[in-house]
N, C-alpha and C positions, 0 to 999 in steps of 0.2 A: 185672312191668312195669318199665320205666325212666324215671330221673328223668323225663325229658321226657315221656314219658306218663302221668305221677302229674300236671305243669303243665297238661296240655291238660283231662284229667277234674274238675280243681278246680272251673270255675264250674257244672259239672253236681252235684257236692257239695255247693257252695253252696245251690241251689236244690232239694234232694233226690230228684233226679232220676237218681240211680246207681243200678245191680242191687247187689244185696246182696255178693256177689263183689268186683265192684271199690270198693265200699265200703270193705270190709274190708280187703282192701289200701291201697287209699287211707289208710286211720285208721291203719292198723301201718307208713306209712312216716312219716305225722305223729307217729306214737309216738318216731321215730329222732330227733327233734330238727334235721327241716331247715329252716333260717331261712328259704332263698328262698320253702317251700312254703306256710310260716306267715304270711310276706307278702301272698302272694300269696292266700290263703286268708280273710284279713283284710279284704282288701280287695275281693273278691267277696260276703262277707258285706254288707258295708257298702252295695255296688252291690244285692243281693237284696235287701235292706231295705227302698230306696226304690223297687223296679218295680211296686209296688202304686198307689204312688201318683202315676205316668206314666201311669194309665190315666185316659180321663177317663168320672167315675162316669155311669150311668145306670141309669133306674129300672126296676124289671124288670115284666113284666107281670103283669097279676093272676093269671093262668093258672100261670106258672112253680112256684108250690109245689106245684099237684096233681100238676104233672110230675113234680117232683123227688121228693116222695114215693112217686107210682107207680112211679118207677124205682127207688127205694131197698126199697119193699116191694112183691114183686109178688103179684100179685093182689089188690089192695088197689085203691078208685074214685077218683076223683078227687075223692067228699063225704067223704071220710073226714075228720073235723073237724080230730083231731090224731094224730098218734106215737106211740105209747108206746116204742117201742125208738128210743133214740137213736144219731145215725152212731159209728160210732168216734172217738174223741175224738181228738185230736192237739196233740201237748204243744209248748208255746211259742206266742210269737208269731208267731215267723216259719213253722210248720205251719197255725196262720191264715190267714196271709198266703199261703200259697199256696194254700191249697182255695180260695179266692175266685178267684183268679184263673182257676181250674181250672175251675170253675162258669162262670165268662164264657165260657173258650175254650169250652164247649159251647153256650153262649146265643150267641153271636156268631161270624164270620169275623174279624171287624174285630181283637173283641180280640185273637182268634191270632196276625195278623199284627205287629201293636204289640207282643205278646211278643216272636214271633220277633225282629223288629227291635232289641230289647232286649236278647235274648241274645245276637245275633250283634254289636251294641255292647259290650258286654261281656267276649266274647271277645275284640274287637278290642282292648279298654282292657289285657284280663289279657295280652294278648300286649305291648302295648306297653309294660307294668308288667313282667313278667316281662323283656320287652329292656332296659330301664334298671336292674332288679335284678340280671341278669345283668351288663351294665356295672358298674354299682357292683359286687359282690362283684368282678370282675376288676380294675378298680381295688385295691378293698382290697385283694386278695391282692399287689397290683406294691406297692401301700405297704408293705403286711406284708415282704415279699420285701425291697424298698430296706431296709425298717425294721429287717430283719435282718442285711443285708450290712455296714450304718451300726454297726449293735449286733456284730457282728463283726470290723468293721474299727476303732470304737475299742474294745473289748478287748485287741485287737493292739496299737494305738498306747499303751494304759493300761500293757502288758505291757512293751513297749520304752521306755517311758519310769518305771517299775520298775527297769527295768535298769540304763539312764542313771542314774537315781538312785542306785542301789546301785555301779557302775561309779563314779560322781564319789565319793559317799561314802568309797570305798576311794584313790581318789586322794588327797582331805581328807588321811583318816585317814596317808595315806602321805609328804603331802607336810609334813604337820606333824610325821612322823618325822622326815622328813630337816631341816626346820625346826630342830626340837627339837638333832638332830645337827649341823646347823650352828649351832647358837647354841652348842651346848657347845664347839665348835673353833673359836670366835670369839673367847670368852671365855678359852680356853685358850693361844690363840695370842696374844692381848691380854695376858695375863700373862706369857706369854713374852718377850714387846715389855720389859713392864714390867722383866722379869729382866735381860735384854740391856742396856736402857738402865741398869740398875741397874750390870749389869758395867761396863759402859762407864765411867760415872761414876768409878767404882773403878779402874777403868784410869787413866783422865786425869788420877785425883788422885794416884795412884801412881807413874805418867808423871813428873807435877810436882813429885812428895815427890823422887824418884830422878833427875831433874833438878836440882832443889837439892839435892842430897845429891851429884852429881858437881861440881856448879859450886862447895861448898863444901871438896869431897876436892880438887879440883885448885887452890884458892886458897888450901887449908892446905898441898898440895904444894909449890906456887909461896913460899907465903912462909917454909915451913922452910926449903927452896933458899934464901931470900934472906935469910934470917937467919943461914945458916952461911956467907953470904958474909962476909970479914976486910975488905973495903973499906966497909961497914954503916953512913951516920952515922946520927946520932940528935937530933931537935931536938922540943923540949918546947913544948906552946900552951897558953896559961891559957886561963881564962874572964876573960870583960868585964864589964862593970856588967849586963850584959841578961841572963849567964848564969854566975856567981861561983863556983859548984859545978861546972863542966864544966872537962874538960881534956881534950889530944889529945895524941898521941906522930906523927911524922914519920920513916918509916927510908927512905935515900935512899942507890941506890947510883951512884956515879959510873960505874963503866964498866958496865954494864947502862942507866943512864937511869933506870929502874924505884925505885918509891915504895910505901911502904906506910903507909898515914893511920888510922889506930885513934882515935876519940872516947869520953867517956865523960860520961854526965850531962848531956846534951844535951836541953833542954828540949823538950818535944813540939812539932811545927810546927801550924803552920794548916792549914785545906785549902784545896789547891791551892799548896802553897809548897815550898819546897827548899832546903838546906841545899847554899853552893855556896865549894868553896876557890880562894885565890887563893893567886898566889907572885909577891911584889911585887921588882921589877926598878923599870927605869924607870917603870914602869908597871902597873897589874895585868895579870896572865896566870892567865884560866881554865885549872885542874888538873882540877877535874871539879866533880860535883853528888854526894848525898846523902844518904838521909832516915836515921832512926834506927828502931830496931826494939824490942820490949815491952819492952825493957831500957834503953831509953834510951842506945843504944849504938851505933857508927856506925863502917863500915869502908869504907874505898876502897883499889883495886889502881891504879896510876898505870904503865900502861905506857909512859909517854915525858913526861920533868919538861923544861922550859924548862933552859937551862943553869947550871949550880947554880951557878959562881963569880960571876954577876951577881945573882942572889936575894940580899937584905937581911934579909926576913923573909916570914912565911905569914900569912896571917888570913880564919876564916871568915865568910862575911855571909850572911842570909837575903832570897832572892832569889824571884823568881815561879817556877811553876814550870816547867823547862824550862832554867833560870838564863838570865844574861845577860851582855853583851858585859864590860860594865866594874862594879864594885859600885853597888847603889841602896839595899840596905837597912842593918839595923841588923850593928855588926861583933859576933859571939860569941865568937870565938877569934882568938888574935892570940901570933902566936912571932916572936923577933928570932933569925939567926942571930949 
């Protein structure tokens, strides 16, 4: 039999009204475990149950037991007091429930018909139940079915975003190489900086040593030259009351112009001040400016002197710095030609 003929013979199961045959099949397809069958089985019980009592009762006549006795035993009258053999018994309620009705349908049309009418309600209900259980299970299955495509498609998405993860991870892990690689050539190149500037420094101080070290080779050249000049004078400057320890030498060559000013013992200056020489004529004339150095010693080259036959005498003064047109400060050195 097929499923849909296991649905149609249910409410005759129900009511135990199947041949032994389709019984049996019947009970060894409910043995398979189908849900629609067990519903639907469930629920024809439920409806057998109550067609007992849709009939409505009535009293039977006085006569009806001699009947039923003389039918159940024959040759037996209708004074027979009691039975002694009783009917076949039948187990449950519900085998109860339907010999009674059974006995009616032979006492009556009526009740026949109010059965009939019952069952064929019945089957109309198991069919309408069986069309909504068949709806619902098909629903379910379009759930089930979404439910799986959903459960398959995030797997998918769980899978790709795994990956993503593992994909970024490895960037992480790669970009904090090259991180890690740029900080060390950052650092490395930053020392380099440091070296460079380090050179540099050393250069410009070198520059500067070698610098004065030419500007001193060429002003010891200059003044050997001008000391093996034979036209050479020589004038001698004290110190003053301001500087009593100092003295200065003057070598002046007349056909050159050219002067050479050597101090010694030259008291430290101020800051912002300058030791500035004159070479007094009618008037004073700035020769130059000054300052002394850790030795307290003090040189100037005079490449072009006022003209010596009018000079009287030399004397230095301390001036602001920068010096100034005519003297304003105190005089430290003073020579008479």
């Amino acid at each position: 039999m097929s499923h849909e003929q296991f649905e149609e013979v249910l409410p005759l199961y129900a009511v135990g009204a199947l041949e032994r045959l389709e019984r049996q099949a019947l009970e060894a397809h409910l043995l398979t475990g189908c849900a629609p069958c067990h519903a639907a089985l469930k629920q024809y019980h439920a409806v057998a149950g109550m067609l007992p009592y849709g009939l409505t009762p009535t009293v039977a006549p006085p006569t009806l037991k001699a009947r039923v006795l003389a039918a159940l035993v024959p040759g037996s009258s209708p004074d027979v007091p009691k039975v002694t053999q009783k009917p076949h018994a039948v187990s449950g309620m519900r085998a109860t429930r339907l010999a009674w009705p059974s006995l009616a349908w032979t006492a009556s049309p009526a009740f026949a018909l109010i059965l009939v009418l019952l069952l064929a309600g019945t089957g109309m209900y198991a069919l309408s139940m069986r069309s909504r259980i068949a709806t619902e299970i098909e629903q379910r299955q379009r759930v089930q079915t979404a439910l799986q495509e959903e459960t398959a498609r995030l797997a998918l998405l769980q899978r790709q975003v795994a990956e993503q993860e593992q994909m970024l991870a490895g960037l992480r892990k790669e970009f904090g190489s090259r991180i890690g690689d740029l900080t060390e050539t950052k650092e490395a190149l930053i020392l380099r900086e440091v070296e460079v500037d380090q050179l540099r420094a050393q250069l410009t101080q070198q520059e500067q040593e070698a610098a004065i070290f030419r500007r001193a080779l060429a002003q010891r050249d200059e003044i050997s030259v001008f000391l093996r000049s034979p036209s050479v004078k020589v004038i001698s400057l004290a110190g003053s009351e301001m500087a009593k320890s100092a003295g200065a030498l003057l070598l002046y060559d007349p056909d050159t112009k050219k002067a050479l000013f050597y101090a010694f013992n030259m008291p430290p200056l101020l800051e912002r001040k300058t030791y500035q020489l004159w070479a007094i004529m009618d008037k004073p004339v700035s020769a130059g400016t000054f300052n002394t150095d850790a030795g307290h010693k003090s040189r100037l080259v005079i490449r072009s002197m006022p003209d010596f036959a009018r000079i009287t005498k030399f004397a230095v003064s301390v001036e602001p710095e920068g010096g100034r047109p005519q003297p304003t400060g105190e005089i430290y050195l003073v020579g008479q030609l």
